[in-house]
N, CA, C and O atoms as a GROMACS GRO file, in nm:
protein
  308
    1UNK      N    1  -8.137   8.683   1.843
    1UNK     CA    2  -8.156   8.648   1.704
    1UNK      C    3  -8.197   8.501   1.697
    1UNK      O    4  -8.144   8.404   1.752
    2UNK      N    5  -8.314   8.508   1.606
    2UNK     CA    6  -8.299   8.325   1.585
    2UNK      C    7  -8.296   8.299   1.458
    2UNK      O    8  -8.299   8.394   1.379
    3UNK      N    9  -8.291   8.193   1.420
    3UNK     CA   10  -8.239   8.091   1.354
    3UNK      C   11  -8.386   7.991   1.282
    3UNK      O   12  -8.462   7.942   1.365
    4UNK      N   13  -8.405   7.976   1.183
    4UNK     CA   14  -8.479   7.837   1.119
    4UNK      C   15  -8.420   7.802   1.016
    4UNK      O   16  -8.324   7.852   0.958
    5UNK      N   17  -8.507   7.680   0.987
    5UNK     CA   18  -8.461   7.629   0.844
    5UNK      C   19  -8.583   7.574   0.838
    5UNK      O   20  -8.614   7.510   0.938
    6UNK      N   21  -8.667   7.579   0.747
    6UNK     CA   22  -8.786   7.545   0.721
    6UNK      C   23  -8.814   7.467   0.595
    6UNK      O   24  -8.823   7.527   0.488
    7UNK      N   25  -8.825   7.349   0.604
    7UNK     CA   26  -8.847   7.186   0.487
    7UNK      C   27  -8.980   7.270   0.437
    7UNK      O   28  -9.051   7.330   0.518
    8UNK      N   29  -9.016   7.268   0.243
    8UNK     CA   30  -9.168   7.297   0.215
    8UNK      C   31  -9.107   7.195   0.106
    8UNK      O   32  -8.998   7.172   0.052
    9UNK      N   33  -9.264   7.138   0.103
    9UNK     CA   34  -9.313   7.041   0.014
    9UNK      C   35  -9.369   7.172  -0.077
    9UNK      O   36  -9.384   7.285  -0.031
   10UNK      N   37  -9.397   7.130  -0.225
   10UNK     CA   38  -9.400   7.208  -0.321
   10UNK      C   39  -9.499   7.162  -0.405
   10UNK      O   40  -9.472   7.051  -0.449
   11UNK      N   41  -9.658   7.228  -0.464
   11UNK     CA   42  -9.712   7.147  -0.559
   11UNK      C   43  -9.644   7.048  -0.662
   11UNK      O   44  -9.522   7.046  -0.646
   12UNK      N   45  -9.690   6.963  -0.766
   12UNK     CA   46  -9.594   6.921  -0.909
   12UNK      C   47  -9.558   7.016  -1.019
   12UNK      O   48  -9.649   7.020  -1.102
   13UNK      N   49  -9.489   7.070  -1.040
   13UNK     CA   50  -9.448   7.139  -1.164
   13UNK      C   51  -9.428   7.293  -1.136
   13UNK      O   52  -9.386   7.370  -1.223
   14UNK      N   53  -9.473   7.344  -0.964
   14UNK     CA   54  -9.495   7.472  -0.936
   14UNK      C   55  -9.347   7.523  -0.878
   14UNK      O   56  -9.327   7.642  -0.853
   15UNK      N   57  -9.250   7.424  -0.858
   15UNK     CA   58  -9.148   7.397  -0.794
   15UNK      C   59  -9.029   7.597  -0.807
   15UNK      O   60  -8.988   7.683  -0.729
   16UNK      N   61  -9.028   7.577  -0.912
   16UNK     CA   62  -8.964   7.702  -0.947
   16UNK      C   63  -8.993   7.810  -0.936
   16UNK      O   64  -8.912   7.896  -0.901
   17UNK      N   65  -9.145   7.841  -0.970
   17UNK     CA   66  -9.234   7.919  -0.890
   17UNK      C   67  -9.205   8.005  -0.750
   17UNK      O   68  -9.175   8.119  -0.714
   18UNK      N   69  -9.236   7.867  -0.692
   18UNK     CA   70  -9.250   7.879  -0.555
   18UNK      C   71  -9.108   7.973  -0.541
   18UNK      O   72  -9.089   8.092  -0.518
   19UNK      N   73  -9.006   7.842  -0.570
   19UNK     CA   74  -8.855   7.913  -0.561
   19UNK      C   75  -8.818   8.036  -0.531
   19UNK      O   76  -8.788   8.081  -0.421
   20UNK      N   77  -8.823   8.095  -0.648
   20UNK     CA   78  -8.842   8.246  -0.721
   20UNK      C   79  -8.939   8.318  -0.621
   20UNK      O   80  -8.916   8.439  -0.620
   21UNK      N   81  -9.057   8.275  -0.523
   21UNK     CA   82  -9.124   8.418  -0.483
   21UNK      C   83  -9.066   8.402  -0.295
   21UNK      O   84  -9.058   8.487  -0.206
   22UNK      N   85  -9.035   8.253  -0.300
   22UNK     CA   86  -8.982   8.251  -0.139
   22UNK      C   87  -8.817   8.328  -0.151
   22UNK      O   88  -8.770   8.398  -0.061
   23UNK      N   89  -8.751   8.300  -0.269
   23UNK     CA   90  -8.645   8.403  -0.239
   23UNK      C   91  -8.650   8.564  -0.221
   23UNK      O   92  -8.561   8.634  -0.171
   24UNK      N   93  -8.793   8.614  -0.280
   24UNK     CA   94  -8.744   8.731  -0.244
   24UNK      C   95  -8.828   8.771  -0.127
   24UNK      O   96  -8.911   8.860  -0.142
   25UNK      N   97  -8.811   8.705   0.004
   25UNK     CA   98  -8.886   8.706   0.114
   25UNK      C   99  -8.762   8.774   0.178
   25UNK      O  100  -8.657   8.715   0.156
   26UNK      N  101  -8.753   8.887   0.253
   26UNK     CA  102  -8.608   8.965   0.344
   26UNK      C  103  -8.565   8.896   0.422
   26UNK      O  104  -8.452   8.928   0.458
   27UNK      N  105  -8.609   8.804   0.470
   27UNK     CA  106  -8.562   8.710   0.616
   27UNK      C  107  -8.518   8.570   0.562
   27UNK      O  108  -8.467   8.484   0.633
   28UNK      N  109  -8.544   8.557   0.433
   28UNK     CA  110  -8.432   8.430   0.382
   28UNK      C  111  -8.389   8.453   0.357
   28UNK      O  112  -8.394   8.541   0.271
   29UNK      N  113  -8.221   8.361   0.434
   29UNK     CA  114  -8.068   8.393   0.371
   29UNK      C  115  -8.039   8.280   0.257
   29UNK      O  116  -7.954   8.295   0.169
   30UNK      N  117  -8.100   8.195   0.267
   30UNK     CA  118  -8.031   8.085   0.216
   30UNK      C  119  -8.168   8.004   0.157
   30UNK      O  120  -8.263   7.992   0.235
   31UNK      N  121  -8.178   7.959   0.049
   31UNK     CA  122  -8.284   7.870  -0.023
   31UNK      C  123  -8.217   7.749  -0.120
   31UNK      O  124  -8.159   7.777  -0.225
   32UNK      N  125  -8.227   7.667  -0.090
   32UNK     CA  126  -8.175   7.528  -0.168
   32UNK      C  127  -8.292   7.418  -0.216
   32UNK      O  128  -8.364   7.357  -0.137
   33UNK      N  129  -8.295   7.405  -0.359
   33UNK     CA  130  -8.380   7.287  -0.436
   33UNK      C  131  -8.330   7.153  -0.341
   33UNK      O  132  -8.210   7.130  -0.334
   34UNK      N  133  -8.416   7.078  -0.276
   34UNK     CA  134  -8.381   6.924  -0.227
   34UNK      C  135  -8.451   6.800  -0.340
   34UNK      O  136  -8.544   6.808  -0.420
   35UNK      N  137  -8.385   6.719  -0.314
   35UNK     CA  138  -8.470   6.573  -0.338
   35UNK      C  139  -8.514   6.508  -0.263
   35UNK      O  140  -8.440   6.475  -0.171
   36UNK      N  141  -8.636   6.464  -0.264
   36UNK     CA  142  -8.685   6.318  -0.165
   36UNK      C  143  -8.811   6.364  -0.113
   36UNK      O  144  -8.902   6.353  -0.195
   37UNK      N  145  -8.843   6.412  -0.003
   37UNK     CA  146  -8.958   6.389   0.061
   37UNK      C  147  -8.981   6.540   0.059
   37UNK      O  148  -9.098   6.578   0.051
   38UNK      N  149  -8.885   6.629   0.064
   38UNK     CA  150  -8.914   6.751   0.044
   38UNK      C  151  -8.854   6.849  -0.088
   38UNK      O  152  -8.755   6.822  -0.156
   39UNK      N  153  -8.925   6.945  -0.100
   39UNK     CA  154  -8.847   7.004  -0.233
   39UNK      C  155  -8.773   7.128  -0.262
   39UNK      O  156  -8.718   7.159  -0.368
   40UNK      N  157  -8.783   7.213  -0.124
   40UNK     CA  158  -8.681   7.339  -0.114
   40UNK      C  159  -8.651   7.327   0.058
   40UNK      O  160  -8.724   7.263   0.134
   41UNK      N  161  -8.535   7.399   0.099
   41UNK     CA  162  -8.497   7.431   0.251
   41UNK      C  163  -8.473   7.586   0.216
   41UNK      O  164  -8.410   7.631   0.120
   42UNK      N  165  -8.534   7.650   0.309
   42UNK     CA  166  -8.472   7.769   0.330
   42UNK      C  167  -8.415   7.818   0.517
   42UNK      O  168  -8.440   7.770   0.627
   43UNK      N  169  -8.352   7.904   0.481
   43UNK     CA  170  -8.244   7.911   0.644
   43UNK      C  171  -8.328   8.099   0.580
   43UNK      O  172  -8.345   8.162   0.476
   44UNK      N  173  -8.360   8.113   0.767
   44UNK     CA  174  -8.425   8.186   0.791
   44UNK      C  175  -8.369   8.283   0.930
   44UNK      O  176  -8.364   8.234   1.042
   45UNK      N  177  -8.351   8.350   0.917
   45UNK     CA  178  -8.298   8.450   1.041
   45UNK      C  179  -8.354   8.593   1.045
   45UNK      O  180  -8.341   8.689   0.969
   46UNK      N  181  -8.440   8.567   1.194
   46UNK     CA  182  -8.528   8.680   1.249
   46UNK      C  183  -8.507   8.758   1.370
   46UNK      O  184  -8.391   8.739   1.406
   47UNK      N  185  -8.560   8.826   1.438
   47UNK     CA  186  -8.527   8.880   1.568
   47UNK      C  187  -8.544   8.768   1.679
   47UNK      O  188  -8.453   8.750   1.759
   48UNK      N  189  -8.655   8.698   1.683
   48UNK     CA  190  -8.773   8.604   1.754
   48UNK      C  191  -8.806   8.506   1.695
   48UNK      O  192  -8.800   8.506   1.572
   49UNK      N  193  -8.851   8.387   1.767
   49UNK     CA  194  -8.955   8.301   1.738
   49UNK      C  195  -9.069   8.368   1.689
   49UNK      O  196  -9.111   8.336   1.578
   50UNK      N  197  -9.125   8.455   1.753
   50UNK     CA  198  -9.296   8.507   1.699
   50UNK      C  199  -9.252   8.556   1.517
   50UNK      O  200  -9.329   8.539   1.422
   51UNK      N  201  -9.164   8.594   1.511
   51UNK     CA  202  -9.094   8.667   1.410
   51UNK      C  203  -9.124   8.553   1.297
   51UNK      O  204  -9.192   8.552   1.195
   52UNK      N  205  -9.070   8.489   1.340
   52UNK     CA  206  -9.009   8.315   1.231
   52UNK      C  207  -9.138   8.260   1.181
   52UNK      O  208  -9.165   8.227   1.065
   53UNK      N  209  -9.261   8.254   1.354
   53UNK     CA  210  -9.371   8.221   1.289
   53UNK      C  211  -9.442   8.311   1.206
   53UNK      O  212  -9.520   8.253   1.131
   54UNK      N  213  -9.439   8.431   1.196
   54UNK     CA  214  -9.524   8.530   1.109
   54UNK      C  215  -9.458   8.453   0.966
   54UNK      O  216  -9.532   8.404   0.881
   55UNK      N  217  -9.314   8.452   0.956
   55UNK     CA  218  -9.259   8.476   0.830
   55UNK      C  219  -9.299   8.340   0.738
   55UNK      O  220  -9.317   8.329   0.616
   56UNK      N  221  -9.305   8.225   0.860
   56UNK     CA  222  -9.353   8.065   0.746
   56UNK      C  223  -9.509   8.126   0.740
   56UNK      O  224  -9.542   8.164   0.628
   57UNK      N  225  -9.604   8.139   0.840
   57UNK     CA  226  -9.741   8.139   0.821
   57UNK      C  227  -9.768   8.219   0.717
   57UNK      O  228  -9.853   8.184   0.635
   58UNK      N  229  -9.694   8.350   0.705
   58UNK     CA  230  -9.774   8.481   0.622
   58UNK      C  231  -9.732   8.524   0.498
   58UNK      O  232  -9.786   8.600   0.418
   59UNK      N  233  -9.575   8.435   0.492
   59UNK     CA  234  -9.537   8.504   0.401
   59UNK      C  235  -9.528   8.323   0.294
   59UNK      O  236  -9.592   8.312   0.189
   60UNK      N  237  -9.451   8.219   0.343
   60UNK     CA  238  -9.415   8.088   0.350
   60UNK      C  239  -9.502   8.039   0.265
   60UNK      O  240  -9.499   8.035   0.142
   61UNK      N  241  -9.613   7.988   0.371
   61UNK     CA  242  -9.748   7.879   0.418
   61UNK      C  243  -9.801   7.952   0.281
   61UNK      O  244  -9.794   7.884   0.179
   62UNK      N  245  -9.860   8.102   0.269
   62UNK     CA  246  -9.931   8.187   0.193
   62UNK      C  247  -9.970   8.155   0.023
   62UNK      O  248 -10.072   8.152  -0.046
   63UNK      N  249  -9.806   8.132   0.002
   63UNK     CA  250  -9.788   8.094  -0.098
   63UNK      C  251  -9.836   7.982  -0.233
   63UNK      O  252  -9.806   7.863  -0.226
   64UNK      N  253  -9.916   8.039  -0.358
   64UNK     CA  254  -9.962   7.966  -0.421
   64UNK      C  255  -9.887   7.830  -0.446
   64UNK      O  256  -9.808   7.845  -0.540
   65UNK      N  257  -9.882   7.717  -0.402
   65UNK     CA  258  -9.814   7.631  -0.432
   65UNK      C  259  -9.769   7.513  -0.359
   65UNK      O  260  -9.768   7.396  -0.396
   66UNK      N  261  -9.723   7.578  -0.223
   66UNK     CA  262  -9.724   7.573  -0.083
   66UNK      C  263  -9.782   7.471   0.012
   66UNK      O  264  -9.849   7.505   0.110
   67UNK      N  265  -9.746   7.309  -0.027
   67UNK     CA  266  -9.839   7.222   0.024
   67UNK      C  267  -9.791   7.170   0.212
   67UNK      O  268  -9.855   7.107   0.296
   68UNK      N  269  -9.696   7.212   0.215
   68UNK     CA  270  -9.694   7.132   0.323
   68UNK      C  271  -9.511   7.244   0.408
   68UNK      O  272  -9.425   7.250   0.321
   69UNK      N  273  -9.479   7.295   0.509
   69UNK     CA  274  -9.375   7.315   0.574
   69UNK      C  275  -9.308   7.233   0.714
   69UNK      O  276  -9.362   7.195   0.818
   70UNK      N  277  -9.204   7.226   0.680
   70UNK     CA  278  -9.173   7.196   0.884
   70UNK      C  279  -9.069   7.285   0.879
   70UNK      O  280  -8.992   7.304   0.784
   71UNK      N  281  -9.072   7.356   1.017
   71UNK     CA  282  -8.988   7.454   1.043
   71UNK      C  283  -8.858   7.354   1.174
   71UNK      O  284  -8.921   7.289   1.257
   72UNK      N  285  -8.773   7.349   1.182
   72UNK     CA  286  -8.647   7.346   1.261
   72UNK      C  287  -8.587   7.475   1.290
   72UNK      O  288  -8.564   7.560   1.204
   73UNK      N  289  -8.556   7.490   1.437
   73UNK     CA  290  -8.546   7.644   1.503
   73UNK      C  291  -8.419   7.616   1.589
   73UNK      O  292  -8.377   7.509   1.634
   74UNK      N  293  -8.369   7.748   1.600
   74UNK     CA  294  -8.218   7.732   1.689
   74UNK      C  295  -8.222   7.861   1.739
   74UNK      O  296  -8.315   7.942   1.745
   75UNK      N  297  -8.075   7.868   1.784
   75UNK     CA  298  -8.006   8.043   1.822
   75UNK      C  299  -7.887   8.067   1.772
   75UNK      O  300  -7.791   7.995   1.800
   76UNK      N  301  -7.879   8.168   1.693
   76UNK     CA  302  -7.758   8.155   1.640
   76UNK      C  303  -7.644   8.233   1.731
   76UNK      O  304  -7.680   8.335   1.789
   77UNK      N  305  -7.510   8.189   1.745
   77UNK     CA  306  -7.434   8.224   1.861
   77UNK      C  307  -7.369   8.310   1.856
   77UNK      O  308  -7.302   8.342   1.954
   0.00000   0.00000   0.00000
């Protein structure tokens, strides 16, 4: 099983938007509004790495709004 948490920068004003369509993605457990340099985190748990990348590129990245991600990756124990 792995593990992300993936930082997305968010157009201006699209913020909630975004929110609302990355939560109902199956492989996010967890989605939190941030302040500062970025504007949502979501915690992400897949089978794989290849997995994690489909889910920021295709489902994530995809997204009208969607300016910018960094993904942080683990294993969960």
């Amino acid at each position: 099983m792995a593990l992300g948490f993936v930082l997305i920068k968010v157009s201006p004003r699209k913020e909630r938007e975004v929110y609302e369509k990355i939560a109902q993605i199956e492989e996010v457990e967890e989605l939190y509004p941030l302040f500062g340099e970025y504007d949502l985190i979501a915690k992400i748990v897949v089978r794989d790495f290849e997995h994690l990348s489909d889910v920021v590129v295709k489902k994530i990245r995809s997204i009208d709004g969607v300016l910018e991600t960094k993904t942080l990756t683990g294993a969960k124990f």
